[in-house]
PANUVO-791072 format. One record per residue (C-alpha): residue number from 1; residue in one letter; x negated, y, z. Coordinates in steps of 0.001 Angstrom, whole numbers, always signed. Each point is the difference from the previous one (the first is absolute). Layout:
BEGIN
+-----+------+---------+---------+---------+
| pos | code |      xx |      yy |      zz |
+-----+------+---------+---------+---------+
| NUM |    a |       X |       Y |       Z |
...
+-----+------+---------+---------+---------+
//
This chain:
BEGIN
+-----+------+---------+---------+---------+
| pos | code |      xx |      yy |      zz |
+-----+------+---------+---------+---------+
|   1 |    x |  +18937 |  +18221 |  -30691 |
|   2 |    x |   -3994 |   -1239 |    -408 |
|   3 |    x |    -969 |   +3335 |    -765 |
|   4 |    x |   +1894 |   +1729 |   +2861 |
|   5 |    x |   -1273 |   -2066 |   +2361 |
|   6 |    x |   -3882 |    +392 |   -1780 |
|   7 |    x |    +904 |   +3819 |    +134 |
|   8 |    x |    +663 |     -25 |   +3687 |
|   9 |    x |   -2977 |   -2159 |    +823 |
|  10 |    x |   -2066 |   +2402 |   -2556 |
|  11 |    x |   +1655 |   +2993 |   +1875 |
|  12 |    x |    -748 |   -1894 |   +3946 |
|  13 |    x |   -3672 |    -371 |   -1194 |
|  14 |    x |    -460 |   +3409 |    -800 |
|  15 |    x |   +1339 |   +1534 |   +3510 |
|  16 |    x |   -2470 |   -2739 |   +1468 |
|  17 |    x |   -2696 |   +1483 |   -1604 |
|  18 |    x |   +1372 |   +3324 |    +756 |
|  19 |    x |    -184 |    -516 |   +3472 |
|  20 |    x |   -3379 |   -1962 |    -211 |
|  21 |    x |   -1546 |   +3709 |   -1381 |
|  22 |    x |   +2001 |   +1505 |   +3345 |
|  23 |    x |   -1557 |   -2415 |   +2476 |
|  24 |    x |   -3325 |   +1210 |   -1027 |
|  25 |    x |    +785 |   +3693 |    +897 |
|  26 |    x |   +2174 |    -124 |   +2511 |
|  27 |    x |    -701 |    +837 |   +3635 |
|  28 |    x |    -935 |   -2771 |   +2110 |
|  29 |    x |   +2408 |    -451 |   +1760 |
|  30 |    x |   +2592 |    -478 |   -3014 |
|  31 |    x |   -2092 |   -2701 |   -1624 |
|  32 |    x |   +1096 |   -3083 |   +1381 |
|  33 |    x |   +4049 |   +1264 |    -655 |
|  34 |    x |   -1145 |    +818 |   -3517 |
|  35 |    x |   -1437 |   -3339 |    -554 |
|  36 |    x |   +2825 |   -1846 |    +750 |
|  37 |    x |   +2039 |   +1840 |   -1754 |
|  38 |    x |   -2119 |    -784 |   -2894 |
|  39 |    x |     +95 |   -3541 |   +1059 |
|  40 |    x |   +3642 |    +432 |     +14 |
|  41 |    x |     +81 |    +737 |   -3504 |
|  42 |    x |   -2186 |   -2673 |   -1204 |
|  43 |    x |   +1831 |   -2620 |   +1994 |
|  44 |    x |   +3687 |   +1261 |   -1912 |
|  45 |    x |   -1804 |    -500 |   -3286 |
|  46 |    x |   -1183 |   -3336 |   +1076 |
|  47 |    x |   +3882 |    -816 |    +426 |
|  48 |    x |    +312 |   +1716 |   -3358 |
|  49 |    x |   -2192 |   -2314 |   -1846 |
|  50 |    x |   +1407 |   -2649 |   +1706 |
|  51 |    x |   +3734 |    +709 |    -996 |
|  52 |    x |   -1981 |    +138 |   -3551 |
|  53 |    x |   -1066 |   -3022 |    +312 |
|  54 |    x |   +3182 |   -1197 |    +535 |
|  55 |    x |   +1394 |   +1873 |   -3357 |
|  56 |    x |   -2195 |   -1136 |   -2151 |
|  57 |    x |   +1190 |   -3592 |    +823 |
|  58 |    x |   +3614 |   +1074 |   -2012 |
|  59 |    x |   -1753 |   +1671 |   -2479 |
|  60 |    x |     -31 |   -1844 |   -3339 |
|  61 |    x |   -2929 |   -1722 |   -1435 |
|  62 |    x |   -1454 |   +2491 |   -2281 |
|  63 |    x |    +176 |   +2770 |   +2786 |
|  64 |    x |   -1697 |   -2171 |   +2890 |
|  65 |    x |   -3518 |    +299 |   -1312 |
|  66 |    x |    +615 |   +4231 |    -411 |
|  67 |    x |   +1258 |    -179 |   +3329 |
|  68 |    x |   -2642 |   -1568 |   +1640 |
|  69 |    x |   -2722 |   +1932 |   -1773 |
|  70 |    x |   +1779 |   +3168 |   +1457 |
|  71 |    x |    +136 |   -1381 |   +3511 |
|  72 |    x |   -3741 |   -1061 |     +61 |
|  73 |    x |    -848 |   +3060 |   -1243 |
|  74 |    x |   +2394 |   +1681 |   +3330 |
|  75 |    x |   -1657 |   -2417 |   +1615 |
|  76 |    x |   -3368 |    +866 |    -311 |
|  77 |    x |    +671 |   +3789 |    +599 |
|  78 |    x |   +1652 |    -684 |   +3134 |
|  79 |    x |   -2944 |   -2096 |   +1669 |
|  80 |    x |   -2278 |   +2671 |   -1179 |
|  81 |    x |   +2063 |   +2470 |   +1868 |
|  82 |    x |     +12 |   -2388 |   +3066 |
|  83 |    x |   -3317 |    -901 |    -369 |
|  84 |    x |    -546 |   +4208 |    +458 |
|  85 |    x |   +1888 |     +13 |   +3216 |
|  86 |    x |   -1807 |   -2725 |   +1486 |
|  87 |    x |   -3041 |   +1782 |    -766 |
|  88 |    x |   +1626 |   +3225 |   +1579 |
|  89 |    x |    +745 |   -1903 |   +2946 |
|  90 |    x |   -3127 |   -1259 |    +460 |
|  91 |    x |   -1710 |   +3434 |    -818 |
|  92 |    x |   +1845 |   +1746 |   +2366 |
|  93 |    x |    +436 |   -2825 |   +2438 |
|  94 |    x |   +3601 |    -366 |    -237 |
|  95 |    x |   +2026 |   -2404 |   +1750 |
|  96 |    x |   +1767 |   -3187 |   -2404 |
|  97 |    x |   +2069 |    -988 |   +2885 |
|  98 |    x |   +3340 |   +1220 |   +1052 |
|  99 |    x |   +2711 |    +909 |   -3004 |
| 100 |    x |   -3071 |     -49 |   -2331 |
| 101 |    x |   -1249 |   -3531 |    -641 |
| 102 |    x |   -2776 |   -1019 |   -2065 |
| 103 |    x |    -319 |    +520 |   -3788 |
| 104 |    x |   -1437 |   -3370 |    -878 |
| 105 |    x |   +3392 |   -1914 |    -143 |
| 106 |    x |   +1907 |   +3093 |   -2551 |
| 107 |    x |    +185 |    -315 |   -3893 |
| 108 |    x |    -519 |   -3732 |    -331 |
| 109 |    x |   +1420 |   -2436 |   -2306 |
| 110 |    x |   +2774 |   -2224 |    +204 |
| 111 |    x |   -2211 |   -2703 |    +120 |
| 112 |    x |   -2648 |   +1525 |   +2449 |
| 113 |    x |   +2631 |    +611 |   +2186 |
| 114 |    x |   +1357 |   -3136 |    +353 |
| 115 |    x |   -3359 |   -1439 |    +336 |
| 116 |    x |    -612 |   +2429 |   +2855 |
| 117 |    x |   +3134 |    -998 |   +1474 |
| 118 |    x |    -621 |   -3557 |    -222 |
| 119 |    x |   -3255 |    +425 |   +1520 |
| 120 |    x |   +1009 |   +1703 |   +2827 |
| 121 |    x |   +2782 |   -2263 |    +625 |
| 122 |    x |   -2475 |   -2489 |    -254 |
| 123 |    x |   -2318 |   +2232 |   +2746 |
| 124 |    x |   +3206 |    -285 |   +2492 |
| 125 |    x |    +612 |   -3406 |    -327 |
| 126 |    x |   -3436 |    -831 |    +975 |
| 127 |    x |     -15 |   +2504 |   +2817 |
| 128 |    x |   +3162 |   -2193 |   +1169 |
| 129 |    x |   -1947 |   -3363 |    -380 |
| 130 |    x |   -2721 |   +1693 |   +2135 |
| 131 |    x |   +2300 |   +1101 |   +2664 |
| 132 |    x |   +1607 |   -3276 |    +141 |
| 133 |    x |   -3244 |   -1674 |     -43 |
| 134 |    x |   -1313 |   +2054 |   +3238 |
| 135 |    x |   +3520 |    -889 |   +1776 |
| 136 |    x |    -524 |   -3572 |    -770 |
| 137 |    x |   -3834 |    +419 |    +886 |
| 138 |    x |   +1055 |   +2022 |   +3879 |
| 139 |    x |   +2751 |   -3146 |    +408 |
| 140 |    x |   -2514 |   -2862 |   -1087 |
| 141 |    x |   -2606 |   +1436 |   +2413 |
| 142 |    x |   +2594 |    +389 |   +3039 |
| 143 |    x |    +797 |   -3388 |    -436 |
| 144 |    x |   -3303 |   -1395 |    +140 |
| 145 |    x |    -747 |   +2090 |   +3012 |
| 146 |    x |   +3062 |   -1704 |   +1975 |
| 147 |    x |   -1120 |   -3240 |   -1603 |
| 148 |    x |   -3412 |    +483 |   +1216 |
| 149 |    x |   +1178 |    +769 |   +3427 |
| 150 |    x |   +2256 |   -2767 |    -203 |
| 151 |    x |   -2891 |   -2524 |    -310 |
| 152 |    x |   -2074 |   +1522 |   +2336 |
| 153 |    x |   +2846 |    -374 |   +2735 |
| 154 |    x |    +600 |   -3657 |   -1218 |
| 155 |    x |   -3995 |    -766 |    -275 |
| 156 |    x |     +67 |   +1472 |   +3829 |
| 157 |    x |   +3087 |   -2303 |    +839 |
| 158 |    x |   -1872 |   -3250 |   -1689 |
| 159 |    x |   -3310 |   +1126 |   +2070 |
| 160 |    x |   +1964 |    +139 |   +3470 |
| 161 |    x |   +1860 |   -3187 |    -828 |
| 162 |    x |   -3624 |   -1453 |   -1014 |
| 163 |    x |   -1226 |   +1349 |   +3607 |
| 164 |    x |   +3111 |   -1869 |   +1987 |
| 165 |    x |    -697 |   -3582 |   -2671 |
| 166 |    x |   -3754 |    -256 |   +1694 |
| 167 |    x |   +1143 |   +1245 |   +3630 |
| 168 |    x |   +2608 |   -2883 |     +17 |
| 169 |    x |   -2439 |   -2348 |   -1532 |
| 170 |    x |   -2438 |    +328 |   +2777 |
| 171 |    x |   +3176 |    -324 |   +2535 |
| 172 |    x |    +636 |   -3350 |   -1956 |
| 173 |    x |   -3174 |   -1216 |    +608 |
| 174 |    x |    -526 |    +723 |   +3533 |
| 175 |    x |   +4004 |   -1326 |   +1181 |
| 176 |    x |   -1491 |   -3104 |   -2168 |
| 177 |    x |   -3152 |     -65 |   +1984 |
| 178 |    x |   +2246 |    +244 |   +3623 |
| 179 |    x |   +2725 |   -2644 |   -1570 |
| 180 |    x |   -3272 |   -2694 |    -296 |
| 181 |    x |   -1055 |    +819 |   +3089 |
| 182 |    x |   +2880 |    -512 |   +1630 |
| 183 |    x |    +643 |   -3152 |   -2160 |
| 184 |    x |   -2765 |   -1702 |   +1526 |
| 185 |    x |    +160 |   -2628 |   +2289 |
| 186 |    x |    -656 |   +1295 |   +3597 |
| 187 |    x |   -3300 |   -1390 |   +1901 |
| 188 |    x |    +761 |   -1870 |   +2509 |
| 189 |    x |   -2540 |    +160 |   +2941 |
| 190 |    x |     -74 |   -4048 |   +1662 |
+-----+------+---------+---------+---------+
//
């Protein structure tokens, strides 16, 4: 079962480079279809070697350490391969979008993978604290706005109410001033 599945990532590789050697003879406007197709095949071997990966988990003890010499060795053929379409691509200024993604993330290990994973996990969950911060951020600032114009309404109100304390002083004073006056006793002419 390993070495069908190494045989058919051996055999994927191969077809790769096959139609690597096309891309650099074929008409132009073939290229980028080419490519992808090549990218195609690189990305089922990546599966491959991952579904190795996986077998050589069951695989007994004495087996694991041939196994995994095997897949590095896949391993390292296959980058080299994608590391030659990349450099296609960029030759020949070929697209990675679309169907046909970049080349970086194919034929790592278990434990590179997960490590990328985590990280970009990682990348998202910050991206969601930084969203959430700016929401909180917009909110926070509307509500000091309104609480500005809040006090600026009340600091008007206190001003006004200020205005009306002094008017009605000075009407104190003067009904005091007309209350003594009257208070006084009249002259009396003789």
């Amino acid at each position: 079962m390993f070495q069908d599945t190494l045989d058919e990532c051996r055999s994927l590789a191969d077809q790769a480079s096959e139609e690597l050697k096309r891309v650099w003879s074929a008409p132009e406007n073939e290229r980028s279809a080419i490519s992808s197709a090549a990218y195609n095949l690189l990305k089922q071997a990546d599966d491959g070697l991952a579904s190795l990966q996986l077998e050589a988990k069951a695989a007994p003890a004495d087996e694991r350490a041939r196994i995994a010499k095997e897949e590095e060795r896949l391993r390292g053929e296959l980058r080299k391969t994608a590391q030659e379409l990349q450099k296609a691509r960029r030759a020949l200024l070929l697209p990675d979008a679309g169907n046909s993604g970049s080349t970086d993330k194919l034929f790592l290990s278990k434990e590179d993978r997960r490590r990328s994973s985590a990280v970009s996990q990682s990348l998202r969950n910050g991206a969601d604290r930084l969203k959430d911060a700016n929401r909180t951020m917009a909110e926070t600032e509307h509500i000091g706005v309104e609480t500005l114009m809040e006090l600026r309404r009340q600091r008007e109100t206190i001003h006004r109410t200020q205005d009306r304390t002094t008017d009605l002083g000075q009407n104190l004073s003067s009904a005091e001033k007309a209350v003594q006056e009257l208070e006084k006793p009249a002259c009396v002419l003789m």
